[in-house]
TORSERO-42475 format. One record per residue (C-alpha): residue in one letter; residue number from 1; z, x, y. Coordinates in Angstrom, 1 decimal, m for minus. Example, Ala and Ser with C-alpha at 12.3 -4.5 7.8 and 13.67 -1.06 7.14 Angstrom:
<atoms>
{atom A,1,{7.8,12.3,m4.5}}
{atom S,2,{7.1,13.7,m1.1}}
</atoms>
This chain:
<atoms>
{atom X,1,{0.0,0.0,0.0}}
{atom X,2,{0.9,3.1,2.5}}
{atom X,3,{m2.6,4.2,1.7}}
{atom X,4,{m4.4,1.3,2.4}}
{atom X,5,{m2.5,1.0,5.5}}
{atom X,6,{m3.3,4.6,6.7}}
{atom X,7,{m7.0,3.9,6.0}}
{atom X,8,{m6.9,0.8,7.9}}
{atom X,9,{m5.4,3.1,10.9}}
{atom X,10,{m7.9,5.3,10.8}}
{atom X,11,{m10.6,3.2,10.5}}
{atom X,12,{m9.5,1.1,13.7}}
{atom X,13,{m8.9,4.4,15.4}}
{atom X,14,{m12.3,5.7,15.0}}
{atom X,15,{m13.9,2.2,16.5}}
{atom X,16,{m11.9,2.5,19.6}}
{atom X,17,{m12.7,5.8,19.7}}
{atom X,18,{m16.6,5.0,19.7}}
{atom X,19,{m16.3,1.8,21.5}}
{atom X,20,{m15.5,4.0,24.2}}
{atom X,21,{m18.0,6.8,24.0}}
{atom X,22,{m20.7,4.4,23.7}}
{atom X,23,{m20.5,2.0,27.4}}
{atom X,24,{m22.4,m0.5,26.4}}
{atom X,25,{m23.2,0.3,23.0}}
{atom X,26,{m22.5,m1.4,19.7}}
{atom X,27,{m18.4,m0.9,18.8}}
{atom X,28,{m19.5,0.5,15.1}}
{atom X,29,{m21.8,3.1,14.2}}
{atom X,30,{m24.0,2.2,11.0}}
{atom X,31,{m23.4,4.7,8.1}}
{atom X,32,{m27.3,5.5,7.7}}
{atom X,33,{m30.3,4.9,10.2}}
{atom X,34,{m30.4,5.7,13.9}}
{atom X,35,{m27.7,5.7,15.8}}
{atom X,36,{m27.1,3.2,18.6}}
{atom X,37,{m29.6,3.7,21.8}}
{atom X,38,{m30.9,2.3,25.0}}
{atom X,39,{m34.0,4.3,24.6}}
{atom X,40,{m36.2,0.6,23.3}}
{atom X,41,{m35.2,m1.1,26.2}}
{atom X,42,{m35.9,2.3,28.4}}
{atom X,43,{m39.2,2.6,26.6}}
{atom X,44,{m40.2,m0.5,27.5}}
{atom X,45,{m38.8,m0.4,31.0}}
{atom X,46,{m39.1,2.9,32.5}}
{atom X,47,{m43.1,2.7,32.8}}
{atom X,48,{m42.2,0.1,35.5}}
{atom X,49,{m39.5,2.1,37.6}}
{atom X,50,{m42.0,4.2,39.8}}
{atom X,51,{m41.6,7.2,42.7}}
{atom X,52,{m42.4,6.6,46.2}}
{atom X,53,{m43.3,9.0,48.7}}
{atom X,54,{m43.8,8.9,52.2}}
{atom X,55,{m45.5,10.5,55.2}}
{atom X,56,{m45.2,10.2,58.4}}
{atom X,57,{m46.8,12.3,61.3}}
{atom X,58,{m44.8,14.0,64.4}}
{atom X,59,{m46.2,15.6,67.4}}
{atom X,60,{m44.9,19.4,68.2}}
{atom X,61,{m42.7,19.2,71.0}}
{atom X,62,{m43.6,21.2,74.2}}
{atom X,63,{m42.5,21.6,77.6}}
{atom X,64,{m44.0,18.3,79.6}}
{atom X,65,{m44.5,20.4,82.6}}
{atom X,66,{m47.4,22.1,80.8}}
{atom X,67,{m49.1,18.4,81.1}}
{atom X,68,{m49.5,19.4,84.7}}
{atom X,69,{m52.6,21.8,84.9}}
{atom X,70,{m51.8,22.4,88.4}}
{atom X,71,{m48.3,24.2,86.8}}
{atom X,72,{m50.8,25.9,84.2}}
{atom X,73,{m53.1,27.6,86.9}}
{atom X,74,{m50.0,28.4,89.2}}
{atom X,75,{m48.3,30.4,86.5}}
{atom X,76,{m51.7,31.3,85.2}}
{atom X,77,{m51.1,30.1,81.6}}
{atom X,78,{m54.9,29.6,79.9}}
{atom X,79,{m56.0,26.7,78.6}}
{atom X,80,{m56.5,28.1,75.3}}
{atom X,81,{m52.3,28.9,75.1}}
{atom X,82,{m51.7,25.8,76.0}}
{atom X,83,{m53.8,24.6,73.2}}
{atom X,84,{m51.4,26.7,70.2}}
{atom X,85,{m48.6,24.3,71.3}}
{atom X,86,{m50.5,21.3,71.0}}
{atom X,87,{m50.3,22.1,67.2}}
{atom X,88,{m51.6,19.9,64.7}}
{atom X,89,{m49.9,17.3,64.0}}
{atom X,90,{m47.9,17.7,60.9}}
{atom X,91,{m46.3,15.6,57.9}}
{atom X,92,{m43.2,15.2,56.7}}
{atom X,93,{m42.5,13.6,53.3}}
{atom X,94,{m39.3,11.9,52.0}}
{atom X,95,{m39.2,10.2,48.3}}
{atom X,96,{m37.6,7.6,47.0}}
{atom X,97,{m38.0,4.6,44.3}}
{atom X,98,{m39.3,1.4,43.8}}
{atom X,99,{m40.2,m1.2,41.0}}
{atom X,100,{m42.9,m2.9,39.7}}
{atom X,101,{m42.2,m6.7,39.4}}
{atom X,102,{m45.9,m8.1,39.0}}
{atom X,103,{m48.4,m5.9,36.8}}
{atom X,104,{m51.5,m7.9,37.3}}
{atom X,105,{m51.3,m7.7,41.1}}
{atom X,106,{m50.2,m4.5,41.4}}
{atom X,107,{m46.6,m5.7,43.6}}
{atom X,108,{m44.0,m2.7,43.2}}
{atom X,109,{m40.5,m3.7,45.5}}
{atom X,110,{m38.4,m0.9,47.0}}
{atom X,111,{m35.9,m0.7,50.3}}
{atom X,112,{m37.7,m1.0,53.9}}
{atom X,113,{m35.3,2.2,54.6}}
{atom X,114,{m37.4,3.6,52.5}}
{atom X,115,{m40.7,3.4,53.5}}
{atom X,116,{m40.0,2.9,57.6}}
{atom X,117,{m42.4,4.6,59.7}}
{atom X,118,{m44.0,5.6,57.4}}
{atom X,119,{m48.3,6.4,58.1}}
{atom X,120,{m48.8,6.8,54.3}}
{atom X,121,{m47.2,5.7,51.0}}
{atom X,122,{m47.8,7.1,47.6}}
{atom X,123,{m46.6,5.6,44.7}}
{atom X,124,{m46.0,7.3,41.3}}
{atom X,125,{m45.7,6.2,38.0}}
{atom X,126,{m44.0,8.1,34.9}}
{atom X,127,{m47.3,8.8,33.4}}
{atom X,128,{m48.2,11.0,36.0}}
{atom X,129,{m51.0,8.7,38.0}}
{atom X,130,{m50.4,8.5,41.9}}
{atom X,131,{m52.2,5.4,44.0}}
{atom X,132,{m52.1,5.2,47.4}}
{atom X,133,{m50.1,1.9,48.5}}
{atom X,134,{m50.6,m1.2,50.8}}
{atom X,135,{m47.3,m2.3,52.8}}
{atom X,136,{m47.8,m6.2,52.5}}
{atom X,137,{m44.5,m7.3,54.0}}
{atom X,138,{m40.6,m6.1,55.0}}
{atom X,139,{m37.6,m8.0,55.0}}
{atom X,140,{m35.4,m5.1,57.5}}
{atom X,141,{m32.2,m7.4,57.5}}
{atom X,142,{m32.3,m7.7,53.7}}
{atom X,143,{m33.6,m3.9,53.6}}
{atom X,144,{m37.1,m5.2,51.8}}
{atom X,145,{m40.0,m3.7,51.6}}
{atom X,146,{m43.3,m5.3,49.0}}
{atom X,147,{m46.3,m2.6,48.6}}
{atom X,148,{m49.6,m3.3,46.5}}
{atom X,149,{m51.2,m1.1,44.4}}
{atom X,150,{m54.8,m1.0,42.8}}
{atom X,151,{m54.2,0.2,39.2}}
{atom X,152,{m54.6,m1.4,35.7}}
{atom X,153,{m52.1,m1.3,32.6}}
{atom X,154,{m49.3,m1.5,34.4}}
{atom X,155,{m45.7,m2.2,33.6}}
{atom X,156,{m43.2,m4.7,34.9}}
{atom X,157,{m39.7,m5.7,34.7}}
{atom X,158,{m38.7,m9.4,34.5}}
{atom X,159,{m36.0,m10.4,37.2}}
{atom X,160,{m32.9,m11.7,36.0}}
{atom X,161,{m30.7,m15.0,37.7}}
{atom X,162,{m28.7,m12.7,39.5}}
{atom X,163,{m25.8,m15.5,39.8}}
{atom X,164,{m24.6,m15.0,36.2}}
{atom X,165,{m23.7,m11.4,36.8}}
{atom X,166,{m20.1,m11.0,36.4}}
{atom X,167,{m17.8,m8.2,36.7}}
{atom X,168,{m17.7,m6.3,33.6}}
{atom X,169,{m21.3,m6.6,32.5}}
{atom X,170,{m23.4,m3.5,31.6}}
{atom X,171,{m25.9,m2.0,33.6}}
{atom X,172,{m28.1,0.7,33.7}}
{atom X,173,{m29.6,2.2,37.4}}
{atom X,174,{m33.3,3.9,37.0}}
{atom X,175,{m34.5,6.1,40.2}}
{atom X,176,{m34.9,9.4,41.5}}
{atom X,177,{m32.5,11.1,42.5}}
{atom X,178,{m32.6,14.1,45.2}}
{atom X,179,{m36.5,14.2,44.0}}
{atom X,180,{m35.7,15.1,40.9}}
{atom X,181,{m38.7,12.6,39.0}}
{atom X,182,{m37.2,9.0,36.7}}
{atom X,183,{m33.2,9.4,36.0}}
{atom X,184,{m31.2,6.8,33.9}}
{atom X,185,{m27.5,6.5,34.2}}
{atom X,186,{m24.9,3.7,33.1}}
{atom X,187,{m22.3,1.7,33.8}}
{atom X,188,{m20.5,m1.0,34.4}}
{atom X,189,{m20.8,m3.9,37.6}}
{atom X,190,{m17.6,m2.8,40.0}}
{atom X,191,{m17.6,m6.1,42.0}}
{atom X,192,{m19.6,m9.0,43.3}}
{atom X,193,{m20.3,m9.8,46.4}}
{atom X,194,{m19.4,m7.2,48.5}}
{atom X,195,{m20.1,m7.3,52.0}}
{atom X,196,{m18.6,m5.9,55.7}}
{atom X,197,{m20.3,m2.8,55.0}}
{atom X,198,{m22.5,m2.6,58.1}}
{atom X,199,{m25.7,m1.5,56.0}}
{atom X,200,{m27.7,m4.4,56.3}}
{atom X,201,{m27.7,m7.7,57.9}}
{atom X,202,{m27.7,m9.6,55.2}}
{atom X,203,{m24.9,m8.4,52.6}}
{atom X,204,{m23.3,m10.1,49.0}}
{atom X,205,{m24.0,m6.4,47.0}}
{atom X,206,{m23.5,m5.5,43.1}}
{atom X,207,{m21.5,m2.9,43.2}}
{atom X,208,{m21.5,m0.6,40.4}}
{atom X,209,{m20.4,2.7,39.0}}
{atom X,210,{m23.4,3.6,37.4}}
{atom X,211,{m24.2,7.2,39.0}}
{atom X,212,{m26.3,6.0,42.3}}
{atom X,213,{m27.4,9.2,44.6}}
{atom X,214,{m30.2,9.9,47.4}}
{atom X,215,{m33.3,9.4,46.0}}
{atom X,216,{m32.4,5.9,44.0}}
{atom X,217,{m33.0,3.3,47.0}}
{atom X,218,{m35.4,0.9,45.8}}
{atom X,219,{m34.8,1.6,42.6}}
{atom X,220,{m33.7,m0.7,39.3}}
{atom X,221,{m30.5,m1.7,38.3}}
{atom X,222,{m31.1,m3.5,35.1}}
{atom X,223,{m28.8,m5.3,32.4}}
{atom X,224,{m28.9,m4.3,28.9}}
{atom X,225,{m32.3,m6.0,27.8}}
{atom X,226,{m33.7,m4.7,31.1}}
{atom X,227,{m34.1,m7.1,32.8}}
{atom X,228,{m33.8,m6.8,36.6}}
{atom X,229,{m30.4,m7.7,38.4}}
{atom X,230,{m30.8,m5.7,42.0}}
{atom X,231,{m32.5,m3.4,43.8}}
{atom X,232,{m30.5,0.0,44.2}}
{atom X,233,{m29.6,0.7,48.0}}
{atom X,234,{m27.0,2.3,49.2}}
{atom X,235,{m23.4,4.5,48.1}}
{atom X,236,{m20.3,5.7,49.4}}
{atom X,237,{m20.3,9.4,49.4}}
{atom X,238,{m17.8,11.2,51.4}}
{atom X,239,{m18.6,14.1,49.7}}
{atom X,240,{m22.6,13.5,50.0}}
{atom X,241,{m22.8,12.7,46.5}}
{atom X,242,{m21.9,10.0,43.6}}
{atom X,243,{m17.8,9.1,43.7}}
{atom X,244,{m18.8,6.1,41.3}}
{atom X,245,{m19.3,3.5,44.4}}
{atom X,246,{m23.0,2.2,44.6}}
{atom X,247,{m24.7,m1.1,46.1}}
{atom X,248,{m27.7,m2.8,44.4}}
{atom X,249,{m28.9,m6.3,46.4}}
{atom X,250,{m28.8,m9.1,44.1}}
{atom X,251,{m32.2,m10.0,42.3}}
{atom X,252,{m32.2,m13.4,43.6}}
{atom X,253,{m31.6,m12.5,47.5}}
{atom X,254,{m34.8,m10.0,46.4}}
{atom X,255,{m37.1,m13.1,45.2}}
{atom X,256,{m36.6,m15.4,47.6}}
{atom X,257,{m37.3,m12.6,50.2}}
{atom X,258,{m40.7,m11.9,47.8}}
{atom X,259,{m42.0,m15.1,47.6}}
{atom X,260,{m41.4,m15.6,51.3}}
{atom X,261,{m43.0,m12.2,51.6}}
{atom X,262,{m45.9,m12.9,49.4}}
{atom X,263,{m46.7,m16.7,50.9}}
{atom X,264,{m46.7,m15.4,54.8}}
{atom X,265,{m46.3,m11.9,55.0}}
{atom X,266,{m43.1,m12.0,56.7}}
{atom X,267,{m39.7,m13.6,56.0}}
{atom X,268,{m39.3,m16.9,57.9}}
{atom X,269,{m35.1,m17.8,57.7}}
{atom X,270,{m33.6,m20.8,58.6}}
{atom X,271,{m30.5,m22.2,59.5}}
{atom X,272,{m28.1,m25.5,59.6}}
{atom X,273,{m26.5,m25.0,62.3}}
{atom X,274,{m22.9,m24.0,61.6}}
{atom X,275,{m20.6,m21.3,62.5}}
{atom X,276,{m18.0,m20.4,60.2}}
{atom X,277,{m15.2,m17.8,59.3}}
{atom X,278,{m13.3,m16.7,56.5}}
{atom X,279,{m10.1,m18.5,55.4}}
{atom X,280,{m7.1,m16.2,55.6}}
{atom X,281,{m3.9,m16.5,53.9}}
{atom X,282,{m2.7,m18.4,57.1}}
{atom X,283,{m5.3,m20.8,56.8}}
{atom X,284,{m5.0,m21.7,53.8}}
{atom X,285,{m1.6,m22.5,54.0}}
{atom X,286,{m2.1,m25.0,57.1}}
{atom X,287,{m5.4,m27.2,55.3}}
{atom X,288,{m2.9,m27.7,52.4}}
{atom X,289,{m5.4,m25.2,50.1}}
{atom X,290,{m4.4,m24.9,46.7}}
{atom X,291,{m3.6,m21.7,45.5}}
{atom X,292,{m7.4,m19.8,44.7}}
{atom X,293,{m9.3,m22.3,46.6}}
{atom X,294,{m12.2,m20.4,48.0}}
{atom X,295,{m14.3,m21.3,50.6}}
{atom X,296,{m15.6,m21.0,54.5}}
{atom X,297,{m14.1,m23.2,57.5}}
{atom X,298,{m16.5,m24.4,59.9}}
{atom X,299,{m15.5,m23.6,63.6}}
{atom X,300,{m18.5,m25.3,65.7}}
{atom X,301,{m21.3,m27.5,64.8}}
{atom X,302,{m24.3,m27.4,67.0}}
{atom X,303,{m25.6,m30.0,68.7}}
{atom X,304,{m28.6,m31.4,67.7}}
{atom X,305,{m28.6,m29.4,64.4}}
{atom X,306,{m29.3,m30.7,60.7}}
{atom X,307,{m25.6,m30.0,60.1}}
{atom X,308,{m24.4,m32.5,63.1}}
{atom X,309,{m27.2,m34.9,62.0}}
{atom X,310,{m25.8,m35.0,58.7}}
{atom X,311,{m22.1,m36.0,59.6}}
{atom X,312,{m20.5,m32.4,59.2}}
{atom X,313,{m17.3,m31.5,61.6}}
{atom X,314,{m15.3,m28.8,62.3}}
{atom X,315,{m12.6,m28.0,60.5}}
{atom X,316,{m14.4,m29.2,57.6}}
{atom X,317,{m14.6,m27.0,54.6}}
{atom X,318,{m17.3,m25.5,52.5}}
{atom X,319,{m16.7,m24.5,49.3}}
{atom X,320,{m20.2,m24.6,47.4}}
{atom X,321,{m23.6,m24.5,48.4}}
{atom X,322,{m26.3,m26.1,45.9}}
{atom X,323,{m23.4,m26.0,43.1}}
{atom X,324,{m22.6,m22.2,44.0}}
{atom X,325,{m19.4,m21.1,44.5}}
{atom X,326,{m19.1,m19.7,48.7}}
{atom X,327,{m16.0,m17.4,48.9}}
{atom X,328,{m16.8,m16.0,52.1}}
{atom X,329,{m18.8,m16.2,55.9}}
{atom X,330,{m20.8,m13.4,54.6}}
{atom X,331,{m21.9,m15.4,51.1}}
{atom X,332,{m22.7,m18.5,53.2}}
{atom X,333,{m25.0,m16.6,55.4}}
{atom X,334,{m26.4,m14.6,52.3}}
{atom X,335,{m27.1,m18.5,50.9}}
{atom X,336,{m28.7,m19.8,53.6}}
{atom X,337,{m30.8,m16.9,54.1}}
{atom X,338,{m32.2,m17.4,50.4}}
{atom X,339,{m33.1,m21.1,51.4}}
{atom X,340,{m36.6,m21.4,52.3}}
{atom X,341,{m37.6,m23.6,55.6}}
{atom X,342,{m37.5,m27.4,54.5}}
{atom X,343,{m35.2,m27.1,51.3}}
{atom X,344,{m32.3,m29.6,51.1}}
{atom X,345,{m28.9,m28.0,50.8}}
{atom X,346,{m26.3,m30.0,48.9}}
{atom X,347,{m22.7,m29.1,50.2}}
{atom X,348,{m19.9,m29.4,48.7}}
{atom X,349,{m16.7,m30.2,51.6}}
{atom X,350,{m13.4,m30.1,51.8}}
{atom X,351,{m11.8,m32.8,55.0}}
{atom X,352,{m8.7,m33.6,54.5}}
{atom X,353,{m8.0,m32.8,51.0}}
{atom X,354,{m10.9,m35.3,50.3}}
{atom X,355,{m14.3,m33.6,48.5}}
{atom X,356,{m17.4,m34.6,50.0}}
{atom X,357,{m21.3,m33.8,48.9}}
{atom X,358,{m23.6,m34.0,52.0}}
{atom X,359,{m26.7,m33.4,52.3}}
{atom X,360,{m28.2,m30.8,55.2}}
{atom X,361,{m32.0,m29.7,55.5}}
{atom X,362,{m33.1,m26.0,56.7}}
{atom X,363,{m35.2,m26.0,59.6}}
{atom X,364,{m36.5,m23.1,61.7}}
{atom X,365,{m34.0,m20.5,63.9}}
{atom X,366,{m36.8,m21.4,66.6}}
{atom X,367,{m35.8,m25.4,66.4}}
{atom X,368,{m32.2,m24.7,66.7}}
{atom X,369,{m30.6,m24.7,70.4}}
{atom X,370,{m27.0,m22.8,70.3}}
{atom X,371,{m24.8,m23.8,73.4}}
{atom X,372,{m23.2,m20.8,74.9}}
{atom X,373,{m20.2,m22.7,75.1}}
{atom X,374,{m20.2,m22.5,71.4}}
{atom X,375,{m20.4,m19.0,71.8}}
{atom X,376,{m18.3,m17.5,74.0}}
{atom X,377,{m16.7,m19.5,76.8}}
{atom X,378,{m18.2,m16.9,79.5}}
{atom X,379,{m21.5,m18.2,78.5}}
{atom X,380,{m20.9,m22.0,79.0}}
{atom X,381,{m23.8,m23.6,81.0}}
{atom X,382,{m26.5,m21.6,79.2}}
{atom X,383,{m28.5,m22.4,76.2}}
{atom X,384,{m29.7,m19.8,73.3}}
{atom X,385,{m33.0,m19.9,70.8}}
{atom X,386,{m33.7,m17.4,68.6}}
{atom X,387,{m36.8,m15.1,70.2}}
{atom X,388,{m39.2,m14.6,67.2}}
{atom X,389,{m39.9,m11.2,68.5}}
{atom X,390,{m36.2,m9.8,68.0}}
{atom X,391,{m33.3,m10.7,70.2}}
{atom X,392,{m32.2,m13.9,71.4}}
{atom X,393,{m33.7,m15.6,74.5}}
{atom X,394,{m32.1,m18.1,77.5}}
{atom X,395,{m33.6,m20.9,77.0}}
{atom X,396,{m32.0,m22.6,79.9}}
{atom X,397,{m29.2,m22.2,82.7}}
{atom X,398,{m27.0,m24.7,84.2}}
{atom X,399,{m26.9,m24.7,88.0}}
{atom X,400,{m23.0,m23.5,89.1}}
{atom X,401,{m22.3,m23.0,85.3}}
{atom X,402,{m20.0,m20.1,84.1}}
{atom X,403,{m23.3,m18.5,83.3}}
{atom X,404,{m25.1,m18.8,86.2}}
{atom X,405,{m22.1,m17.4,88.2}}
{atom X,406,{m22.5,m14.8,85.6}}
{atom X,407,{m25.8,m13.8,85.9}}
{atom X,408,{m28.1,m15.0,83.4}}
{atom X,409,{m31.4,m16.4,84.0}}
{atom X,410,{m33.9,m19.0,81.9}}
{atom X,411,{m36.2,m16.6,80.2}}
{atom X,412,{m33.5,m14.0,79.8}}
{atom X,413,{m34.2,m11.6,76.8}}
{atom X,414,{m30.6,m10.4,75.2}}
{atom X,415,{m31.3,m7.6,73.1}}
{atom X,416,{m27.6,m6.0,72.9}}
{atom X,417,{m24.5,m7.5,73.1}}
{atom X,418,{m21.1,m5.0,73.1}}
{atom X,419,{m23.1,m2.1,72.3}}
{atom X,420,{m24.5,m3.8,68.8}}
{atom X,421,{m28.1,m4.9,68.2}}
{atom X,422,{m29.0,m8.6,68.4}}
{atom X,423,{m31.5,m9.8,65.7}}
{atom X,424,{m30.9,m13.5,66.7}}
{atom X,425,{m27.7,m15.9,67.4}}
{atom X,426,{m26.0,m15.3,64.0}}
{atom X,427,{m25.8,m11.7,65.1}}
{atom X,428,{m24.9,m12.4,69.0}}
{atom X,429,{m22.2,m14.8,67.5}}
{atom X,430,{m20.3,m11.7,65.8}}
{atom X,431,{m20.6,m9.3,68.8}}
{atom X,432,{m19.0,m11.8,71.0}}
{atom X,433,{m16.6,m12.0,68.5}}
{atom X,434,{m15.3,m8.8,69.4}}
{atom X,435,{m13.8,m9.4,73.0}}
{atom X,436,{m13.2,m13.0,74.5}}
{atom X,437,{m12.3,m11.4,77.9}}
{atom X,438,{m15.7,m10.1,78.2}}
{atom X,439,{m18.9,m9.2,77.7}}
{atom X,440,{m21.3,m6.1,78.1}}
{atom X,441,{m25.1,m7.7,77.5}}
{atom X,442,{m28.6,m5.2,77.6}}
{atom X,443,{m30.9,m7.9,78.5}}
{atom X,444,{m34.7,m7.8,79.5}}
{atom X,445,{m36.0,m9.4,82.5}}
{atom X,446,{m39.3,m9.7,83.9}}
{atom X,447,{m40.0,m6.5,81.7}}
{atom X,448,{m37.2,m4.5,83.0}}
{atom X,449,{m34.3,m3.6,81.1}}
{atom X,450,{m30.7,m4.1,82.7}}
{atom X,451,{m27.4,m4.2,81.8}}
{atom X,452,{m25.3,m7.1,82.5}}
{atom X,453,{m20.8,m7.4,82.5}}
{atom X,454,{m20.0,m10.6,82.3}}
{atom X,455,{m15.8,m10.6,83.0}}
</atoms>
């Protein structure tokens, strides 16, 4: 009996043992045959991770005055001299990754970071062919770029609903690191939704262990029958290297920004016309939450917006969108942002400890008027659209209004507010957040750039 018992032991002892040498892999080894492997999947896979490389083109620098040919004939300096520093111009190349996701039509995805400002792209594939490639569309605030390719017998990986990700899960991150050509690593998914990171405007990352370095933006992070679950783009490295802390944007923020891409060229967002924040310990306690309860608060309701149309108030509380969970202001905005122009949202809302399901449709930013009221008090009297160039324009001014007195003018351009980029209102909204006692706005006027305090 103590025999059997010791055998038992050891036989436990050596599955734990491979369990965890193997991440991911079967717990038991078989006695004859080959040994557990991701190399199928990668097999299959890995023809469909390719390498990007970029150029771009830069002008030698030179003294301006040597523009000035009356400066070149005082100091007699020849034309001919002058000529050496107007060198060809000359490239510079940086690399990074990118994934095929439709074979037939040649469409490989990979980070805008990657490829911005860029004059030439050249994408690689593992069995050494190189094709020049077409940018077709870029999603910055997702940090999105599509390219198209002319090649045949091409690979692609199939995109996984990145929803049922869960902490835990397996996955494996193909790239290419520091320029090195395709690298595989493995690990685990970190955390869901992570987002206050300042990287893009648009954040609800996989993070993930699996080794994630320079070189990898745009590149796969796959699940274990590689299948596509986000995009690689971004780590933490203090040290300029992997500490085990990588992003990946979630495979389904990535298609809806792809067909958006694919049907217009550009990504057309919408909105509702809500403002929310994040419920706090505090807040929780004074709705009556119980304990876990996730969700967003509203704090202002636009006039005129689907959301007011629809019967929704402030205070109210959001807790899922379209049957998905919303833990966070960041999440909702990330949800919205997936819904394309005209889709019916389904909302699940908390008022008064009573659940309600309403119904709000997503129009264009353009349709939406925002109140500056509802912005920041020192802006009452004046009315915001979003500016489908960038920035966020005054659509109208209130005579003797807090923002007349202020300053602003119909027409008004904002394109900074507190020293932080505006993209449109969503991002105005949380610069104003900053400082309620005032306000430091770049705005554009009659072509001219001015700065404006508003105390």
């Amino acid at each position: 009996m103590a025999n059997q018992l010791t055998a038992i032991i050891l036989l436990l002892s050596c599955l734990i043992c491979s369990q965890t040498a193997s991440a991911g892999l079967p717990v038991s080894l078989p006695d004859q045959g080959p040994l557990p492997s991701l190399a199928p999947m990668l097999e299959k896979i890995n023809p469909a991770v390719v390498n990007i490389a970029t150029y771009s083109t830069q002008v030698n620098r030179y003294n301006p005055l040597l523009n000035d040919p009356f400066f070149r004939r005082f100091f007699n300096f020849p034309d001919a001299q002058f000529k050496q520093y107007q060198q060809p111009e000359r490239q510079q190349q940086s690399a990074g990754s990118g994934v095929i996701v439709n074979a037939s039509e040649g469409v490989v995805i990979t980070n805008y970071h990657v490829i911005k400002g860029a004059d030439e792209v050249q994408v690689s594939l593992i069995d050494g062919r190189s094709f020049a490639a077409e940018v077709i569309g870029t999603d910055p605030e997702l940090d999105i770029a599509m390219l198209r390719i002319e090649a045949e017998h091409l690979s692609e990986v199939s995109i996984a609903d990145s929803s049922a990700v869960r902490v835990g899960d397996f996955v494996v991150a193909i790239g290419n690191p520091f320029g090195l050509g395709q690298t595989v690593t493995t690990g685990i998914v970190s955390a869901i939704g992570r987002s206050g990171l300042g990287i893009e405007g648009y954040e609800n990352f996989i993070q993930t262990d699996a080794s994630i370095n320079p070189g990898n933006s745009g590149g796969a992070l796959v699940n274990l029958r590689g299948e596509l679950v986000g995009i690689n783009t971004a780590i933490i490295a203090p040290a300029g290297g992997n500490v085990g802390i990588g992003f990946a944007i979630p495979a389904n923020m990535v298609n809806a920004s792809m067909r958006q891409l694919l049907a217009y060229g550009e990504v057309k967002r919408g909105d509702i016309g809500l403002a929310v924040q994040d419920i706090t310990p505090q807040l929780s306690e004074a709705f009556n939450l119980k304990n876990g309860q996730q969700g967003v608060l509203i704090t202002q309701v636009d006039e005129h917006s689907p959301a007011a149309a629809a019967g929704v108030e402030p205070g109210d509380i959001i807790t899922r969108i379209n049957g998905t969970k919303t833990g966070s202001s960041a999440h909702f905005r990330s949800q919205i942002s997936m819904s394309a122009i005209g889709d019916m949202l389904r909302l699940d809302i908390l008022r008064q400890n009573k659940t309600l399901k309403i119904g709000v449709k997503v129009v264009a930013r353009e349709d939406l008027s925002y109140s500056g009221k509802s912005l920041h008090p020192l802006l009452e009297g004046a009315q915001f659209e979003n500016n489908p160039e960038g920035g966020v324009v005054v659509s109208a001014v209130k005579p003797n209004s807090p923002a007349a007195y202020n300053g602003l003018r119909p027409d008004d351009i904002l394109v900074s507010a507190n020293r932080i980029a505006l993209h449109d209102i969503e991002t105005l909204r949380r610069a104003l957040s900053h400082d309620r006692s005032s306000v430091l706005l770049k705005i554009i006027r009659d072509n001219v750039s001015l700065f404006l305090v508003i105390r």
